[in-house]
N, C-alpha and C positions, 0 to 999 in steps of 0.2 A: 481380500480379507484385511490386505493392510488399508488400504482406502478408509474400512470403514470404523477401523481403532482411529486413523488418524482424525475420520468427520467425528466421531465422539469426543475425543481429545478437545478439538476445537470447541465442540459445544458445552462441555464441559468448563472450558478456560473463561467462555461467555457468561455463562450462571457466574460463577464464581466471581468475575471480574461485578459483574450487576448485583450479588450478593454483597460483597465490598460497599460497593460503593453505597448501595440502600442502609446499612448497617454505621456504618461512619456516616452519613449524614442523620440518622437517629441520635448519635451517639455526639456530634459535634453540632448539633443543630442549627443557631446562627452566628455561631461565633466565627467570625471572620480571620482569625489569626488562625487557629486550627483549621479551619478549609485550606487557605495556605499553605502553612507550616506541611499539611498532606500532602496537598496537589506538588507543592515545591520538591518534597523527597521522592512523590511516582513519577515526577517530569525525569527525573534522572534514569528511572530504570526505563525509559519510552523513550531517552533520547539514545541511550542503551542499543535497545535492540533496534531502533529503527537504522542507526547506524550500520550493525551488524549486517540486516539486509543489503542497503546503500552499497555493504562491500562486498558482498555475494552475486548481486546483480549482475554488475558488470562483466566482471572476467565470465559470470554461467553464459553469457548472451555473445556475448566474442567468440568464446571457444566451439560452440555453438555453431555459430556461423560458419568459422574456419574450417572445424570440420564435417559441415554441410556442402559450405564449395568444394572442397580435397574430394569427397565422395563422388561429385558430380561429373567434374574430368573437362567434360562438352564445353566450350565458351559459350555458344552460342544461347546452351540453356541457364548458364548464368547469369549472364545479361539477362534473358527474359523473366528469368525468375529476380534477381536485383530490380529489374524494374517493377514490376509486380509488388513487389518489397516494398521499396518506394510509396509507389501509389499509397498502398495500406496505411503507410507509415504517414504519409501525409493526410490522406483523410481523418485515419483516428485523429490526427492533433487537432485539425480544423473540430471536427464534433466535440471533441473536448473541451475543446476554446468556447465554441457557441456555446456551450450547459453552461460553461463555469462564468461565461459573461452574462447569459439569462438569468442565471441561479444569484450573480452577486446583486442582479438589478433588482430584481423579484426579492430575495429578503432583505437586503441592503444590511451585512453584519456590522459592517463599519460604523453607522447610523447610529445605532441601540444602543 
């Protein structure tokens, strides 16, 4: 039940966020110092929370780990599970690498 207060939440924050933003640009139309002057003051609440995550991340993903190995005891299945880790770990980046180099060839954002 919490799950699905929380997928509401999210979708709700989405409308809202696309309501905003459809309603300020009615509202601010072309004027170029007012798109600013906005985007200028929400960049602060976005660099906000992205930060917030930034420091949540880490220590949730260590602690995590530490007490995954402490759980597990065996060396032998640590190693195999580290390496496994590994692998994953390196694959995901490489496929990442490839989208994000595809993806910048194909639109070229720098270009526009």
């Amino acid at each position: 039940m919490k799950s699905k207060k929380l997928t509401a939440l999210i979708l709700v924050g989405m409308l809202l966020g696309i309501l905003v933003g459809y309603l300020f640009r009615q509202h601010a139309g072309d004027d170029a110092a007012a798109i600013k002057s906005f985007v200028d003051g929400m960049s602060i609440l976005t660099d906000i929370f992205l930060r917030l995550i930034k420091m949540i991340i880490a220590p949730l993903v260590i602690s995590t780990l530490v007490v995954g190995i402490a759980k597990m005891g065996d060396a032998k299945s640590v190693g195999r599970i580290g390496g496994k880790t590994m692998g994953w770990f390196i694959g995901a980046s490489l496929v990442s690498l490839t989208l994000g180099l595809i993806m910048v060839n194909i639109l070229k954002p720098a270009w526009r």
